[in-house]
Structure formats: structure tokens, C-alpha cells
C-alpha positions in Angstrom: 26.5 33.7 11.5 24.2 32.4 13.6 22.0 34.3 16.7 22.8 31.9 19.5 19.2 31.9 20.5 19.0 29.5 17.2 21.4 27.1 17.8 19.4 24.8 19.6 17.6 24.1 16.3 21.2 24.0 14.8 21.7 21.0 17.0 18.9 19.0 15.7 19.8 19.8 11.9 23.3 18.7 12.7 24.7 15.3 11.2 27.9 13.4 11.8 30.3 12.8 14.7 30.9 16.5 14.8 30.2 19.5 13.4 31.3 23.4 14.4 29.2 25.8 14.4 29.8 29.5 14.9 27.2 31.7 16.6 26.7 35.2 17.5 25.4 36.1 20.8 23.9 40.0 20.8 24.3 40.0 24.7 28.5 39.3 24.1 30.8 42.8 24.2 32.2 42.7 20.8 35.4 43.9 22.4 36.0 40.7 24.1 35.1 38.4 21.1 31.3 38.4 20.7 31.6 35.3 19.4 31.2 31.5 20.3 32.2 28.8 18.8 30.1 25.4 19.0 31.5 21.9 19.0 28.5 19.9 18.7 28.3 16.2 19.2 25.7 13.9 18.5 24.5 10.7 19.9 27.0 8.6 17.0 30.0 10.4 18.4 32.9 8.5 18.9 32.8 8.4 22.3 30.2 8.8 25.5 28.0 11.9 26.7 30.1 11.8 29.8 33.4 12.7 28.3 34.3 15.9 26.3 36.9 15.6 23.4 39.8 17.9 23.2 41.3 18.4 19.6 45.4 17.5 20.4 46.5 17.2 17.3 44.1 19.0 13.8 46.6 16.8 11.7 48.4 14.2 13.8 50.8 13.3 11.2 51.9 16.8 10.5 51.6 17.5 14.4 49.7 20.3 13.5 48.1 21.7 17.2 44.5 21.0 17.4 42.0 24.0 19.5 42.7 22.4 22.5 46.5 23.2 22.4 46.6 26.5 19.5 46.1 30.3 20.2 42.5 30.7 20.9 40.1 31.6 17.9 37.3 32.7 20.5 36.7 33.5 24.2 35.0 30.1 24.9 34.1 26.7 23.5 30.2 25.4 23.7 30.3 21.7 23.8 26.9 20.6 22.7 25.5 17.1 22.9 22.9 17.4 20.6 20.8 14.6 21.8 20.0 16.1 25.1 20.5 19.6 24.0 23.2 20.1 26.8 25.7 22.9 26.6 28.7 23.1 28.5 30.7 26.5 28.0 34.3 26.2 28.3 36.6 29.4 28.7 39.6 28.3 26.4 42.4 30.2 28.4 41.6 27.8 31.4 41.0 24.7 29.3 44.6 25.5 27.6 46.0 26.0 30.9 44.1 22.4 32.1 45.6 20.9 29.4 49.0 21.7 29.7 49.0 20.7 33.2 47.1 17.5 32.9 47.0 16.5 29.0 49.6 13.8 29.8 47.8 11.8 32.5 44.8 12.3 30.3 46.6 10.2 27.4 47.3 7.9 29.8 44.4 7.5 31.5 41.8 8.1 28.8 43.7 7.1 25.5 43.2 8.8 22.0 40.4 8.5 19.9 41.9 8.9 16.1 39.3 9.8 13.2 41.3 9.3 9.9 40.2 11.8 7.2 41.3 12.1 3.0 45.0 13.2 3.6 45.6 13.4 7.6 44.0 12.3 11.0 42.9 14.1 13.4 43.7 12.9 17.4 41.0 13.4 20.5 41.5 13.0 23.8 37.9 12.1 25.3 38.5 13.5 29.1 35.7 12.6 31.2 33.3 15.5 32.5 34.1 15.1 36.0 38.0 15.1 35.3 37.6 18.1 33.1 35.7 20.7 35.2 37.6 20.2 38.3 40.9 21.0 36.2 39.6 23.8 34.9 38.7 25.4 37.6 42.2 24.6 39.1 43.8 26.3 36.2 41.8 29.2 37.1 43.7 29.3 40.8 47.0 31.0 40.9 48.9 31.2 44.2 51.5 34.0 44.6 
């Protein structure tokens, strides 16, 4: 595992379209996850620095659920671009929620970005910052 306060450096070692990394942050309650886990990007990702991409589909031919749409693994998601060592933190209950009440449109407005792998393909939607944010904070609003 490894201390949050090194994965900056992690960022710069990483290679590829995307890697995961998980990191342990001492100042996390270990009853609540203590964990984080890092989608890092770098600059020959598939798509731009102004979009994030949700995993729809881990397998798409299998329709096996990708993080964007299984039970949560962790508490939140860092998105890293590692070229500008930006960080966005992303609580997965709300970006679930987001999805579920805007992955549609988001097909259709956005498109999928497939990455074909030995065996399976995974699908992406790349949702743009700006459209992403604003629905997860809407996800966070409940009216009774």
C-alpha cells in the first residue's frame, strides 16, 4: 500500500492510458474505509484533461459492471491527471447516484470510448468535468 503523501511521485512513475493505484491515507478513520483508490491518467489517455472516464462496463461483452456502476470497493475515487498532478476526489455513492440519473444522456451526448484487451473490452464514458461535478453534487440533494 502506498502512504498517500507518495502518490504524487506514483503519478510520475506511472505508464499507459491508465493505471490504479491504491493508497493509504493515515489521516482516513479506518472504520469508514481508510482507503483510496487512484485512477490515474496520463497525458496519452484516450481522451482529454477536461473529461473524466467512468468504467460502464469492466467487460462489455460479458456486461460485466464496471466501478462506475458496481458496489463500491472504497469511500472515494482520486482521479489523477498525472501530467499536471491534478486530483479530483470523487465520493462514489454520489457518482453512482450521478450515474444512474444521467449515464444515459451522457452516452448520448459524450459517446463511449472502448479499449479492447486479450479476451474482453472494457467501455468508458469520458463525461466532461463541468457536466460531472454539477451532477454530483445534485445527487447529493434529496428533497422530502
Amino acid at each position: 500500500m502506498t502512504p498517500i503523501s507518495a502518490a504524487p511521485n506514483a503519478l510520475q512513475e506511472a505508464r499507459g492510458p491508465s493505471r490504479t493505484l491504491n493508497v493509504a491515507d493515515p489521516r482516513c478513520d479506518a472504520s469508514v474505509g481508510g482507503f483510496i483508490k487512484v485512477g490515474l491518467r496520463d497525458a496519452n489517455s484516450t481522451s482529454s484533461a477536461g473529461d473524466i472516464l467512468l468504467e460502464q462496463w469492466s467487460d462489455e461483452g460479458r456486461r460485466s459492471p464496471g466501478w462506475v456502476q458496481k458496489p463500491p470497493a472504497c469511500d472515494f475515487i482520486a482521479y489523477a491527471f498525472a501530467p499536471s498532478r491534478r486530483w479530483y476526489l470523487l465520493p462514489v455513492v454520489p457518482l453512482q447516484r450521478a450515474w444512474r440519473q444521467n449515464g444515459r444522456g451522457w452516452i448520448r451526448d459524450f459517446g463511449q470510448r472502448r479499449v479492447p484487451n486479450p479476451g474482453y473490452a472494457t467501455a468508458s464514458v469520458p463525461v466532461p468535468i463541468d457536466a460531472l461535478m454539477p451532477a454530483i453534487s445534485q445527487a447529493m440533494l434529496i428533497s422530502i
